[in-house]
C-alpha positions in Angstrom: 12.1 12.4 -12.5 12.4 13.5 -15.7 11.0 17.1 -17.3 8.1 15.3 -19.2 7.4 13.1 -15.9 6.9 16.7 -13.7 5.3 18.3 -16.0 2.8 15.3 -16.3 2.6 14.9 -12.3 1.6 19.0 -12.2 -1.0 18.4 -15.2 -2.2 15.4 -12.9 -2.4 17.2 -9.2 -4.1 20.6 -10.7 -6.7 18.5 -12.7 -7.6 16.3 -9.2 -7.3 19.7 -7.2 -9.6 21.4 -9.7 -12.0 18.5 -9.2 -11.4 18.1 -5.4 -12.7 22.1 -5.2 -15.4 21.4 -7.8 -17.4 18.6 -5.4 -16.5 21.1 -2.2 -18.5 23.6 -3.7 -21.4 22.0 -5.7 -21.3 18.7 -4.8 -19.8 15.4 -7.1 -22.9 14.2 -9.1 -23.3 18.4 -9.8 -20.1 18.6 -11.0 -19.0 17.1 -15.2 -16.3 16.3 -16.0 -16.4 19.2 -18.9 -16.4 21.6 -16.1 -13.4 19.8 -14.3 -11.7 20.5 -17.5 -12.5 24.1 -17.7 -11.6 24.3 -14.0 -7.8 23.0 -15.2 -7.2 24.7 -18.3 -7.0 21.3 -19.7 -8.6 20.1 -22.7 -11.6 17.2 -22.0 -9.1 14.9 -24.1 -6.1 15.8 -21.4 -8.8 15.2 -18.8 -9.8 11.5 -19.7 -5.9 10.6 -20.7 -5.3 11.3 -16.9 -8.5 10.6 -15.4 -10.9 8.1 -17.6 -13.7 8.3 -14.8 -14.9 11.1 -12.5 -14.1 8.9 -9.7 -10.6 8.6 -10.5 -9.8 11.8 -9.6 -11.0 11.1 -6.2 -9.0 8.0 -6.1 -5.8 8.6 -8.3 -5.5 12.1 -6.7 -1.9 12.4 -5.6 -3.2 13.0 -2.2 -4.4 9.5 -1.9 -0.9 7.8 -2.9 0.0 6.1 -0.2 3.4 4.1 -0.2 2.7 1.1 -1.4 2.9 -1.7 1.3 4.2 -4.6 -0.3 7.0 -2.5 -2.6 8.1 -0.5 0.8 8.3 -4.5 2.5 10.7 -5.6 -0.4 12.8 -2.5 0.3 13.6 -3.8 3.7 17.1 -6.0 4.5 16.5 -9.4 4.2 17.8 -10.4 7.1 15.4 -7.7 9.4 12.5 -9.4 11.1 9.8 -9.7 9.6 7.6 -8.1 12.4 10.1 -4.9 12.3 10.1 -5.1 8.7 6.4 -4.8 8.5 6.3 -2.0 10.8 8.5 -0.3 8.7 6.6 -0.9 6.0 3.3 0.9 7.7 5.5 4.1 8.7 6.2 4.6 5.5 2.6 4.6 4.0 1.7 6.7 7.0 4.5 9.1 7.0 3.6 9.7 3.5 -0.3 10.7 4.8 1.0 12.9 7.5 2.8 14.9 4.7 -0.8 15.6 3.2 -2.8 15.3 6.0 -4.8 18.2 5.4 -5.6 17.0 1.4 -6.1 13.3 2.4 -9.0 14.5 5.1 -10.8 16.2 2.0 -10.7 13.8 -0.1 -12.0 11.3 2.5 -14.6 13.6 3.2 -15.6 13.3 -0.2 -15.2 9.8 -0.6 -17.7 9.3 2.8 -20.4 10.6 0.6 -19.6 9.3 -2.9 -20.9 5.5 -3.3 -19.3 4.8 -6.6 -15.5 6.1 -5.2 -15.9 4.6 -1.8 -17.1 1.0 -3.2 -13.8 1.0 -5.6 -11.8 2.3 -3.2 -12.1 -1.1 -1.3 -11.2 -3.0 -4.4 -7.9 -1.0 -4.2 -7.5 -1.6 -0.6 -8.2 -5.6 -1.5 -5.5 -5.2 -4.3 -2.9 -3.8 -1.9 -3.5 -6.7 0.8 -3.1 -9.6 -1.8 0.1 -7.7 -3.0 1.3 -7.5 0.4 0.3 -11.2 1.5 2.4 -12.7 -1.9 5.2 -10.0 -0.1 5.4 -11.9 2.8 4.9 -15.2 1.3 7.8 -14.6 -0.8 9.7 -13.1 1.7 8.7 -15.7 4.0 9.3 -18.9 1.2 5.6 -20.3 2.0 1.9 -20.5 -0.5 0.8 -17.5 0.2 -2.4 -18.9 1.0 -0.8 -19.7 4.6 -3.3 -18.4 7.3 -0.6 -16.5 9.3 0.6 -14.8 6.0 -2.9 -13.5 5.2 -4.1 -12.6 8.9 -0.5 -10.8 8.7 -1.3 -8.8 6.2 -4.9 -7.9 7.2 -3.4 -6.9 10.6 -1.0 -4.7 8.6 -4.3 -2.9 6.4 -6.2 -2.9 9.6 -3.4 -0.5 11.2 -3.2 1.4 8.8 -7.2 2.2 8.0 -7.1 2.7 12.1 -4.6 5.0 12.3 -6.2 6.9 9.1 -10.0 6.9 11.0 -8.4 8.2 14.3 -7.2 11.0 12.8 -10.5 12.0 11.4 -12.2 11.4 13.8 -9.9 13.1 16.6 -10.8 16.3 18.1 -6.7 16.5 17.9 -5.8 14.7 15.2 -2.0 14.2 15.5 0.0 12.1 13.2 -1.3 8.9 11.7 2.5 7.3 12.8 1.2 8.2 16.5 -2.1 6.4 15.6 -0.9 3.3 14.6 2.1 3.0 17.5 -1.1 3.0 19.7 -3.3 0.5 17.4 -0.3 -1.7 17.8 0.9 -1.4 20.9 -3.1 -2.2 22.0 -3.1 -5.6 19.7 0.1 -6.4 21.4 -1.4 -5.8 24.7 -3.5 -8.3 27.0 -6.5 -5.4 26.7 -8.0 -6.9 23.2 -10.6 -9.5 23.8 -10.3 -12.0 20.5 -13.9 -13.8 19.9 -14.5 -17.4 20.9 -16.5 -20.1 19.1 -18.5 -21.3 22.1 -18.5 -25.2 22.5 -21.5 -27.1 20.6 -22.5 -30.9 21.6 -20.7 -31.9 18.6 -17.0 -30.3 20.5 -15.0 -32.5 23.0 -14.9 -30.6 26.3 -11.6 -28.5 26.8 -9.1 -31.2 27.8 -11.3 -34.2 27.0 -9.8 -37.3 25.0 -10.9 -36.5 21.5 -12.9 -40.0 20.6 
């Protein structure tokens, strides 16, 4: 990373820290984006080049970057399994929340009680599956439309938002890595009860000639 590009990143983090303290203290829909800017010595112009909505600093804080799961799967060998690449995949997302543990909890903190941020930030976490279920389609050579591609990838985002919850809502948090070994290690286990479409008049009987 270049001068410019650090420079830019510490402009970025002191603006979303600035706001992150700012709804803390007084609360988000108390809090303009004027005083944000006052907060980090930026000018309201600097403000909106980095951050063109209050909500964005909430979800484009450098605290919420989480590897990318779909660029870490395309890192992988292509020869590794797709299962093990996958997992690695999710380690690296988490390992990357583990390292600001304490800054992601804030910011989800805020995010619980902020409508607008929390409603986009499931729009980013829809983005991020379809990525990753093109990633495994590619990866895979088949549509990506494929139901075991897309229930793939859901499993993957479904790990991952686990292992995130559990460690807010642990007495002893721990690592979010630890989390998801256990979230998977329980879907791979015979523990899970999967729902089941009970039979209607319309279904054959289990083992009954269709017709």
């Amino acid at each position: 990373m270049g001068l410019r590009e650090q420079k830019a990143q510490r402009t970025r983090t002191a603006i979303a820290d600035a706001a992150l303290d700012l709804f803390e203290r007084q609360g988000y829909d108390a809090t303009p984006m004027e005083q944000i800017a006052e907060a980090a010595q930026v000018s309201p112009s600097t403000l909106y080049r980095y951050f063109p909505t209050k909500d964005a600093t909430l979800l484009d804080h450098p605290g919420m970057d989480l590897a990318s799961l779909s660029a870490e799967l395309g890192r992988r060998p292509a020869d590794e399994p797709l299962a093990e690449a996958l997992g690695a995949a999710v380690r690296a997302a988490l390992e990357q929340a583990d390292a600001h543990a304490d800054q992601l909890l804030r910011l989800r903190r805020q995010l619980d009680v902020t409508p607008v941020a929390r409603a986009r930030l499931w729009d980013l976490w829809h983005a991020q599956r379809t990525r990753l279920e093109d990633a495994i389609a590619a990866r895979a050579g088949v549509p990506a439309g494929t139901l075991w591609v897309q229930l793939s990838a859901h499993t993957c985002l479904l790990v991952v938002q686990m292992a995130l919850d559990r460690v807010r809502a642990t007495p002893t948090p721990g690592s979010a890595v630890a989390h998801a070994a256990e979230v998977m290690a329980g879907l791979a286990g015979p523990d899970v009860v999967l729902p089941r479409l009970p039979p209607t008049a319309d279904d054959p009987l289990p083992g009954a000639p269709a017709g």
